[in-house]
TORDO-764735 format. One record per residue (C-alpha): residue in three letters; x negated, y, z negated. Coordinates in pm, whole numbers, always signed. Example, Ala and Ser with C-alpha at 12.3 -4.5 7.8 and 13.67 -1.06 7.14 Angstrom:
2
SITE   resn        X        Y        Z
SITE    ALA    -1230     -450     -780
SITE    SER    -1367     -106     -714
//
This chain:
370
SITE   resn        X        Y        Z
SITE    UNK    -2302    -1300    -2886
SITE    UNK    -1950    -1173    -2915
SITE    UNK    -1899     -908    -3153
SITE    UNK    -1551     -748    -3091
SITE    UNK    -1428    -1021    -3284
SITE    UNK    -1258    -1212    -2986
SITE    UNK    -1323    -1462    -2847
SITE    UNK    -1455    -1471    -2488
SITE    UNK    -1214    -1572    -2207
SITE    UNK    -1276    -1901    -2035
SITE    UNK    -1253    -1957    -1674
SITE    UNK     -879    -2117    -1733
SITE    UNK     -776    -1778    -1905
SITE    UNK     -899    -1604    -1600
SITE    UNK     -715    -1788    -1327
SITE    UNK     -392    -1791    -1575
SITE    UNK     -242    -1537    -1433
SITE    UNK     -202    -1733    -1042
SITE    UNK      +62    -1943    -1259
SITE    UNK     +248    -1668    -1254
SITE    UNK     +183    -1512     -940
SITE    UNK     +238    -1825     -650
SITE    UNK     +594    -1826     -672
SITE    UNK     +617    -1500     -570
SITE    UNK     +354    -1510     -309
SITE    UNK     +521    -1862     -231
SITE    UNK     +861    -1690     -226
SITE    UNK     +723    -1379      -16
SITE    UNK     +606    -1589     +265
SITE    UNK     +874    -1880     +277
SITE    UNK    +1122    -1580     +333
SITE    UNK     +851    -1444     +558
SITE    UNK     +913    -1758     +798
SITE    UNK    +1257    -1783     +775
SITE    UNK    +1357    -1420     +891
SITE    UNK    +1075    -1498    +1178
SITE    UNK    +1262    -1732    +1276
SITE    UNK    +1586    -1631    +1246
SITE    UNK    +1438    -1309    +1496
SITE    UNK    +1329    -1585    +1705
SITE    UNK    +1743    -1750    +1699
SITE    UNK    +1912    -1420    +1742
SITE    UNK    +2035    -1393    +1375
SITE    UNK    +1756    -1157    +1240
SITE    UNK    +1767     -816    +1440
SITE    UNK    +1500     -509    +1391
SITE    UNK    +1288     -350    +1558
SITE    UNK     +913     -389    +1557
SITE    UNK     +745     -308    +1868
SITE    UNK     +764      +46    +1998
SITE    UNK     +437     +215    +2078
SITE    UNK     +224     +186    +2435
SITE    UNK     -105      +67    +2424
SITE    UNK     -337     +320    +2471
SITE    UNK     -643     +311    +2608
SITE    UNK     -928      +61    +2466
SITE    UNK    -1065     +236    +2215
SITE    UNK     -899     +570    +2105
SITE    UNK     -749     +802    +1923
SITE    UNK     -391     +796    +2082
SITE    UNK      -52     +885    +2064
SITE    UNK     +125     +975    +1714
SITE    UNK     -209    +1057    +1533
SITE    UNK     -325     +660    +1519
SITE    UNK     -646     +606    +1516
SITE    UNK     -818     +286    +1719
SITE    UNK     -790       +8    +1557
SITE    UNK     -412      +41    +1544
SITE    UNK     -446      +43    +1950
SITE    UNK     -677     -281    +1916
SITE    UNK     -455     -479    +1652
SITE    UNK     -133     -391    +1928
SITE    UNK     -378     -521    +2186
SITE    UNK     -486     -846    +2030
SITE    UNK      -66     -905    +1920
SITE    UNK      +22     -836    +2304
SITE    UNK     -235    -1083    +2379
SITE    UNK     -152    -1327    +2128
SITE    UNK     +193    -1286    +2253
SITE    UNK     +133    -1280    +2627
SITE    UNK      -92    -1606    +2599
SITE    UNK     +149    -1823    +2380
SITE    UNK     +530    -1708    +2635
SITE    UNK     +628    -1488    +2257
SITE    UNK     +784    -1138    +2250
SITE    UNK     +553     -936    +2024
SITE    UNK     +827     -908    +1766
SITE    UNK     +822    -1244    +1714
SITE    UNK     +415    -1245    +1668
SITE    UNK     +463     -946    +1419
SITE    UNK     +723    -1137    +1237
SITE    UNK     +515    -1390    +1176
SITE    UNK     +210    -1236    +1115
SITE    UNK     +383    -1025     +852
SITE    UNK     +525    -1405     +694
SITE    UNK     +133    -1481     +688
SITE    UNK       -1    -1176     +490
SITE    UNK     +292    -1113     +263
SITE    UNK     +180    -1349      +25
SITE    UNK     -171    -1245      +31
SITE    UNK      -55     -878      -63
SITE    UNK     +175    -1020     -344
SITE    UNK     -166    -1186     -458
SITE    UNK     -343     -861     -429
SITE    UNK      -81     -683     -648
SITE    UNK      -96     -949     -893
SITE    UNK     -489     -949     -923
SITE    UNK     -522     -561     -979
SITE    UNK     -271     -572    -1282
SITE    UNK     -440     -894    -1439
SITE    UNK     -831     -672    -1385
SITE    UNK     -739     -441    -1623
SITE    UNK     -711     -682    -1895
SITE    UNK     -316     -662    -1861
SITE    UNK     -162    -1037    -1962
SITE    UNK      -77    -1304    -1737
SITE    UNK     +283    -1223    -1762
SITE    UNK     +292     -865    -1631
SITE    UNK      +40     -954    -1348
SITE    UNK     +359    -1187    -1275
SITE    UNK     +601     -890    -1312
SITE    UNK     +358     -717     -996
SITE    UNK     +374     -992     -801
SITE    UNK     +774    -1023     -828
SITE    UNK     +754     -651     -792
SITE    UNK     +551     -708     -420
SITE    UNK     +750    -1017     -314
SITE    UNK    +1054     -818     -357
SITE    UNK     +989     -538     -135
SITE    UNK    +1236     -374      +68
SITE    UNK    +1027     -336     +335
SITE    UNK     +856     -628     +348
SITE    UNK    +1158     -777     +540
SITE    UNK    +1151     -574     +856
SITE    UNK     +773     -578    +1058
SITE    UNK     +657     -286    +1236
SITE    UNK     +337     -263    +1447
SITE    UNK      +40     -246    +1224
SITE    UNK     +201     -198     +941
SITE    UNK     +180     -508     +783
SITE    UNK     -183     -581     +824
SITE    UNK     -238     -202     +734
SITE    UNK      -63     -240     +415
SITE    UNK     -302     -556     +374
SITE    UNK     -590     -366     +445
SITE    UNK     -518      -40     +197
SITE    UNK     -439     -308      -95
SITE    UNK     -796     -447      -47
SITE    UNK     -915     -113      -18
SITE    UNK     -744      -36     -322
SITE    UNK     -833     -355     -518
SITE    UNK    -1220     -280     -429
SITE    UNK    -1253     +103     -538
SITE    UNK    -1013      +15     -922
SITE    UNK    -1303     -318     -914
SITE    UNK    -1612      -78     -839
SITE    UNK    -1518     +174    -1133
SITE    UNK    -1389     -145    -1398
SITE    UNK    -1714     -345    -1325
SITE    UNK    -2017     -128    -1112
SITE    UNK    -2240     -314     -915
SITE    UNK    -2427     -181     -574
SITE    UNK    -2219     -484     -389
SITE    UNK    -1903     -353     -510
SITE    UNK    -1957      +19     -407
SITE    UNK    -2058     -119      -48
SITE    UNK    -1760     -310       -4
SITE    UNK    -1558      -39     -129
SITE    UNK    -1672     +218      +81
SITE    UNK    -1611      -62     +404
SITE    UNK    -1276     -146     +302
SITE    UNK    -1133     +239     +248
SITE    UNK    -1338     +300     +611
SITE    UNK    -1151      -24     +755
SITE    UNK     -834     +131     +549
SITE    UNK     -887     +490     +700
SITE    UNK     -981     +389    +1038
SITE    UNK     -621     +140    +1102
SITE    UNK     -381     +441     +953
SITE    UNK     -485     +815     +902
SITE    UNK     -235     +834     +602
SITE    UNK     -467     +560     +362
SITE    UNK     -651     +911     +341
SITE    UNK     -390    +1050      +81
SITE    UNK     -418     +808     -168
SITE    UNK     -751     +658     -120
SITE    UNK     -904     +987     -129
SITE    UNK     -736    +1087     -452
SITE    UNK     -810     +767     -617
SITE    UNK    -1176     +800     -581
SITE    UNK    -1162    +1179     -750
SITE    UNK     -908    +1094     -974
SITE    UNK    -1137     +757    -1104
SITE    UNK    -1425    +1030    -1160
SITE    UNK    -1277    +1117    -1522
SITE    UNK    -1182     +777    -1714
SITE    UNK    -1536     +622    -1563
SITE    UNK    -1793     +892    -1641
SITE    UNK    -2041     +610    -1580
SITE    UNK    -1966     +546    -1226
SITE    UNK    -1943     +888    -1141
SITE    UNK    -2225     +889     -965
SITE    UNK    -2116     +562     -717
SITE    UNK    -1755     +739     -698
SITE    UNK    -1864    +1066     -573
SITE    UNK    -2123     +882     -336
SITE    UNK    -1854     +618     -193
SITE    UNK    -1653     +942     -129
SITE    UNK    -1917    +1109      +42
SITE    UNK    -2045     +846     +243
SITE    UNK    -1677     +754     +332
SITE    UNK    -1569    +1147     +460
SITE    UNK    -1915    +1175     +676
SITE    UNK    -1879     +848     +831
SITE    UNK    -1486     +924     +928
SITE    UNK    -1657    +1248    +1068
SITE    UNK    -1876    +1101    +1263
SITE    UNK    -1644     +858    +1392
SITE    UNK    -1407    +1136    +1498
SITE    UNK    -1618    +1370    +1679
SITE    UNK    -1639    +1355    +2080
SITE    UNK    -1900    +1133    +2228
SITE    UNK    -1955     +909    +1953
SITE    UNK    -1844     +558    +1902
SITE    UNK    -1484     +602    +2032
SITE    UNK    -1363     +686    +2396
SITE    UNK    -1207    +1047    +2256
SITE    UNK    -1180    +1262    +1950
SITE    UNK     -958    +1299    +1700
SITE    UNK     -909    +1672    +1799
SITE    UNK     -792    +1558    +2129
SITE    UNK     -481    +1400    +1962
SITE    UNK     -408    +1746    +1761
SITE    UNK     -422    +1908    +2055
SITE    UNK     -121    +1786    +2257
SITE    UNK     +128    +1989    +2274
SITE    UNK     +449    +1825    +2049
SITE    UNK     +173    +1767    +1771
SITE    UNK      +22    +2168    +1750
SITE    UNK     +377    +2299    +1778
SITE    UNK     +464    +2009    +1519
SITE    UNK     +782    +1912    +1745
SITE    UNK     +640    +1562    +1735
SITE    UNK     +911    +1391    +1557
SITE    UNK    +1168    +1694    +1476
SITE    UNK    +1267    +1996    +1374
SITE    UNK    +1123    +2130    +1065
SITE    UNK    +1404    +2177     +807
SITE    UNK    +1378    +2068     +425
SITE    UNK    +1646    +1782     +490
SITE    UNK    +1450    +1572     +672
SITE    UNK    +1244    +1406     +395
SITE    UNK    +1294    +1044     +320
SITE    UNK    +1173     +729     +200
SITE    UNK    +1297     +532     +494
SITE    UNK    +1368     +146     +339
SITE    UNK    +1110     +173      +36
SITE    UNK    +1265     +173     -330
SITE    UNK    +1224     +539     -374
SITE    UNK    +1338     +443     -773
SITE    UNK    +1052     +266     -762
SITE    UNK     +801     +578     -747
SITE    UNK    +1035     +736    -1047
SITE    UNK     +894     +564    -1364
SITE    UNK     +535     +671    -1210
SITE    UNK     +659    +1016    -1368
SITE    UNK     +526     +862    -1678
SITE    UNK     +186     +937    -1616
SITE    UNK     +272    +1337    -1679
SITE    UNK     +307    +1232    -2104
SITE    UNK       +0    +1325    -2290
SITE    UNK      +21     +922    -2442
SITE    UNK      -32     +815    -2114
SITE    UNK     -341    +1027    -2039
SITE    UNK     -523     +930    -2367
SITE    UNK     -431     +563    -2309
SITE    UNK     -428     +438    -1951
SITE    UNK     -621     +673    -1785
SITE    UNK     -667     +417    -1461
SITE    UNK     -325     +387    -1460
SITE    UNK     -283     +745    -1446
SITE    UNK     -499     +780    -1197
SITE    UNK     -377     +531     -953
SITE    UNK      -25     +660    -1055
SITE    UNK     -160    +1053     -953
SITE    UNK     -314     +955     -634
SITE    UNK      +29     +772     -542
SITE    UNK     +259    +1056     -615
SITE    UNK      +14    +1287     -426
SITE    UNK      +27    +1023     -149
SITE    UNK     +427    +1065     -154
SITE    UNK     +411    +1466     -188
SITE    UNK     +184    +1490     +118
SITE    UNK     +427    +1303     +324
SITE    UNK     +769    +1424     +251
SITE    UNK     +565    +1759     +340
SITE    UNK     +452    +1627     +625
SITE    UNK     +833    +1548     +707
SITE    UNK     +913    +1917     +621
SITE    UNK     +692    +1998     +882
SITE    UNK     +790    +1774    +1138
SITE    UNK     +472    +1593    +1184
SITE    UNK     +622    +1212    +1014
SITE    UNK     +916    +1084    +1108
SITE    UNK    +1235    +1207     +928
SITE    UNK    +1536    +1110     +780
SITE    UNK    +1784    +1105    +1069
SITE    UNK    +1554     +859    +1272
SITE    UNK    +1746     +608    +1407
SITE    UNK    +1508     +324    +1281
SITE    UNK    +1277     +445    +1007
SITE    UNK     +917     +421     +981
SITE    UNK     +704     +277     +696
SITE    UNK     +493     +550     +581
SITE    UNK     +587     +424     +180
SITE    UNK     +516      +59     +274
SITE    UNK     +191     +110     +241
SITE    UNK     +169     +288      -83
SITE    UNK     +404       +0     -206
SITE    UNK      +98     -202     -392
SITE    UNK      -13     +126     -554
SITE    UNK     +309     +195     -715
SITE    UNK     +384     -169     -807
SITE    UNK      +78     -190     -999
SITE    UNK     +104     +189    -1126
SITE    UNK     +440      +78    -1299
SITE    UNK     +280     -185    -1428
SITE    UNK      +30      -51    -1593
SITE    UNK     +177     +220    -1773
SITE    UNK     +514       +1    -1889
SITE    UNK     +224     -282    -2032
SITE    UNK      +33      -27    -2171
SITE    UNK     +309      +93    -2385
SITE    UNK     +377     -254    -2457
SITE    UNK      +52     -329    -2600
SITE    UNK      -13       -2    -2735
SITE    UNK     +310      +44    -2915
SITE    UNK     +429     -352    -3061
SITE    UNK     +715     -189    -3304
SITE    UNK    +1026     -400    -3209
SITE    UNK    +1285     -144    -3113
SITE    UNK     +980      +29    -2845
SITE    UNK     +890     -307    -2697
SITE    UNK    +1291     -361    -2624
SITE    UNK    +1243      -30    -2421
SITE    UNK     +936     -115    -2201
SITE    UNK    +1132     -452    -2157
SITE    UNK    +1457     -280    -2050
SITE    UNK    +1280       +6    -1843
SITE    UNK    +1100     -271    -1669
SITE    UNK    +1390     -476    -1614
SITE    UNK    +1563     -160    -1460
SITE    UNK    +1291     -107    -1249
SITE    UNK    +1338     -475    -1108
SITE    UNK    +1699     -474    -1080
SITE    UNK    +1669     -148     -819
SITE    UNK    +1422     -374     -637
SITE    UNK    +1622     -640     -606
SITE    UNK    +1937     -380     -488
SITE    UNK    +1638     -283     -224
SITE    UNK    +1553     -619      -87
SITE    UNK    +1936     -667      -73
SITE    UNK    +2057     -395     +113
SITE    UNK    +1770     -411     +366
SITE    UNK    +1848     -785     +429
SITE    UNK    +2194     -711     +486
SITE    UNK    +2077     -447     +753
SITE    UNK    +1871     -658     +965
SITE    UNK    +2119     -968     +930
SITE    UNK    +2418     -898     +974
//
């Protein structure tokens, strides 16, 4: 029996919020094709393949770990078996998952019991990204994975459930195990998550546990990859960290994200905030700790910096995290605070928040097609 004095949703209710999200998605992976094959015409120009495979199996290169050598290798032979460049299979495969990530973002804002209508606002959000538009490498399917990763830890604390922990703890080791820098906010996220769900603290601290001695395991020598992690530390650009440039406090950047997108995250620092939404706090933390790790990382020469001549995509993945972040904390005020003159605020800070979006997803197209 219901007793909170409303009334239970119905499946409809549940699903409402896909009325709102599949024009985005729709959008997201319609322009998807087209700049695929405007790369394939010669009127879409970027640059997507750059790496060498390494060897089957390893740790290799710029700190990736093996599955980003094994997603390369399965695109090269994609590519190799169908006459394609690889930038042309990345396009594409980037067209396929876009929507699925707009989806993604979409579902996580509608889980915490936010309205149709902002899970909308996340997936315009996602299908507006800047830098969506240009593939690189793995990134795309990474930032696939870490959403799912994502989506599976925020379900595990909202609902419990021995399924859900499993599948969150294979998704952040899928996450961890295609790019070393899911660690920063997945990590985080799992701490963070141990205060507003004092009932799952328990499954939190053991998905953590479970997930740092199995990435142990996985990197020490002789186990289940050709090499260890250590190996990769220990070339020579990486210990002196020359491996992208010259330490210096200029070199930070967020390559073709939104970086105004991160700012309203800053909201999470207001006492409201942490009585209120403290998921959305939580997932906003782990994000800005994701951010601060790399534009240290920059300082330090170990990420690639600002006067790259094509920029990385470090922030691409944290993209979902922040979308729905935003979103949390503008809807929260929303609902929390219904007085007229606040709710023109939220509407007007969100709006804002769009716009520089949209100025994004401009600018970058105007990069790669002109």
């Amino acid at each position: 029996m219901d007793t909170t004095g409303t009334a239970p949703r119905t499946t409809p209710g549940r699903l409402r919020w896909l009325l709102w999200a599949l024009p985005p998605a729709i959008f997201a992976g319609g322009w998807g094709a087209h700049l695929a094959q405007g790369l394939a015409d010669g009127r879409v120009r970027w640059k997507a393949w750059e790496h060498p495979l390494p060897a089957p199996w390893t740790w290799s290169g710029f700190i990736h770990p093996p599955l980003f050598g094994e997603h390369q290798r399965l695109v090269e032979r994609w590519s190799t078996s169908h006459d394609l460049p690889p930038d042309q299979t990345l396009a594409w495969i980037a067209a396929a998952l876009a929507p699925l990530v707009v989806l993604l973002a979409a579902g996580v804002a509608h889980r915490a019991g936010r309205s149709s209508a902002w899970a909308g606002y996340a997936a315009l959000l996602m299908a507006l990204s800047p830098t969506g538009l240009r593939p690189f490498e793995q990134y795309h399917a990474a930032r696939l994975i870490l959403a799912a990763a994502l989506a599976a830890v925020l379900g595990y604390a909202l609902r419990g459930g021995r399924w859900r922990a499993a599948g969150a703890f294979l998704a952040c080791l899928l996450a961890t195990q295609f790019h070393l820098s899911s660690w920063f906010v997945l990590g985080p996220l799992l701490v963070l998550l141990l205060h507003p769900h004092p009932e799952r603290r328990r499954g939190l601290a053991a998905i953590c546990v479970a997930l740092l001695v199995s990435f142990w395991l996985l990197a020490q020598p002789g186990g289940l990859y050709a090499n260890a992690l250590v190996d990769v530390f220990d070339q020579p650009d990486v210990r002196s960290g020359n491996i992208f440039s010259r330490a210096s406090f200029l070199n930070p950047t967020f390559e073709l994200s939104n970086r105004w997108l991160f700012l309203p995250l800053l909201l999470c620092l207001l006492p409201p905030a942490w009585r209120a939404e403290r998921r959305g706090v939580a997932l906003a933390a782990s994000t800005g700790i994701f951010v601060a790790v790399h534009v240290l990382l920059q300082r330090r020469g170990y990420a690639l910096h600002a006067q790259a001549p094509t920029p990385h995509h470090y922030f691409e993945l944290i993209e979902i995290a922040a979308v729905v972040g935003v979103t949390w904390l503008l809807s929260d005020g929303w609902n929390r605070w219904p007085g007229r003159w606040f709710r023109a605020v939220v509407v007007a800070a969100a709006a804002l928040v769009l716009a520089t979006q949209v100025g994004g997803w401009l600018h970058v197209n105007e990069l790669i097609t002109r």
